[in-house]
C-alpha positions in Angstrom: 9.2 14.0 1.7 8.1 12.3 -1.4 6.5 9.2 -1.6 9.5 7.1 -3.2 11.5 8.3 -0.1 8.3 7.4 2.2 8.4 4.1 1.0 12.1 3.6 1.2 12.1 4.5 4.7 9.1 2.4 5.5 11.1 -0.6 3.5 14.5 0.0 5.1 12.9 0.8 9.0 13.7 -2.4 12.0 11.4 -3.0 14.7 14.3 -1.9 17.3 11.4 -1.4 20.2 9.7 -4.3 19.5 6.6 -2.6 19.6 3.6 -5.1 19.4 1.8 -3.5 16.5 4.6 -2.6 14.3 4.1 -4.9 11.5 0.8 -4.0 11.3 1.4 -0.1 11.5 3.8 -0.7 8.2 1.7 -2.7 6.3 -1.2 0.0 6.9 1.2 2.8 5.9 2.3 1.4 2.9 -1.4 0.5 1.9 -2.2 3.9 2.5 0.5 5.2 0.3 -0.5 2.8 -2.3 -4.6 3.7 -2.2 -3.7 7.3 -1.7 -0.9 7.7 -4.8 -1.3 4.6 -6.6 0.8 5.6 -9.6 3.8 7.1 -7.6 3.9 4.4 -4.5 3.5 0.9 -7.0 6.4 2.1 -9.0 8.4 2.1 -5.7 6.9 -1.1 -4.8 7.8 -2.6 -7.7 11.8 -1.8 -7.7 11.9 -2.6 -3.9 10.1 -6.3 -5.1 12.5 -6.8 -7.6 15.8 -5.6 -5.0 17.5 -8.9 -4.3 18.3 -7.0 -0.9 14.6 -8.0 -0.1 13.7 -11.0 1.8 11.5 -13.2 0.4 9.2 -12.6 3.7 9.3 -8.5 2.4 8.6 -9.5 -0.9 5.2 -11.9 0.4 4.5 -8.6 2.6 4.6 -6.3 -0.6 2.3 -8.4 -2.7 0.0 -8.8 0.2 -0.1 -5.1 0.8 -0.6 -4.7 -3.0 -3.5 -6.9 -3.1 -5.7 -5.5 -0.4 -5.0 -2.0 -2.0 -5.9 -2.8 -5.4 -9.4 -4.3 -3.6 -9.6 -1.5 -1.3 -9.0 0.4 -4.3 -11.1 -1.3 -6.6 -14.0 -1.3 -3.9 -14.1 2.2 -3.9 -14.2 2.6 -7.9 -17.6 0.2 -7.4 -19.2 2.3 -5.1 -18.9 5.4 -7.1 -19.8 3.9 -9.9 -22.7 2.7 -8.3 -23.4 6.1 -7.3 -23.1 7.8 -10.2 -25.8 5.6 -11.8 -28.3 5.1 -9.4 -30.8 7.6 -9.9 -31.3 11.1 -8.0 -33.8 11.2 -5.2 -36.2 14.3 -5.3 
């Protein structure tokens, strides 16, 4: 499955169990997909924010999601960065 048709799914899928943790078990998936492939997943993102099929409570969820990935993200960039320059231990 490729991500664009990950994401769909994850866009178009209903809580029809109402399982307790399946908001959370979406946003964490689509974060994933975003930290993972950022290039593939934000373009997907992107269309499904601009869809006026979304609710504006999806769209809020997307932009939250996109935020904590781009500081998850950018967190990660910092550390190996900071890696990369601090000296080698002999």
């Amino acid at each position: 499955m490729q991500c664009e048709d990950l994401l769909e799914t994850l866009f178009r899928i209903q809580n029809q169990f109402d399982a307790d943790t399946f908001m959370e078990q979406k946003y964490r998936a689509v974060q994933a997909l975003l930290e993972c492939i950022p290039r593939e997943a934000i373009a997907s993102v992107a269309t499904r924010i601009q869809d006026t099929e979304a609710s504006v409570g999806e769209k809020v969820f997307l932009f939250e999601v996109i935020g904590n990935a781009a500081q998850a993200l950018s967190s990660k960039l910092i550390s190996e960065n900071k890696a990369e320059s601090s000296p080698a231990k002999t």
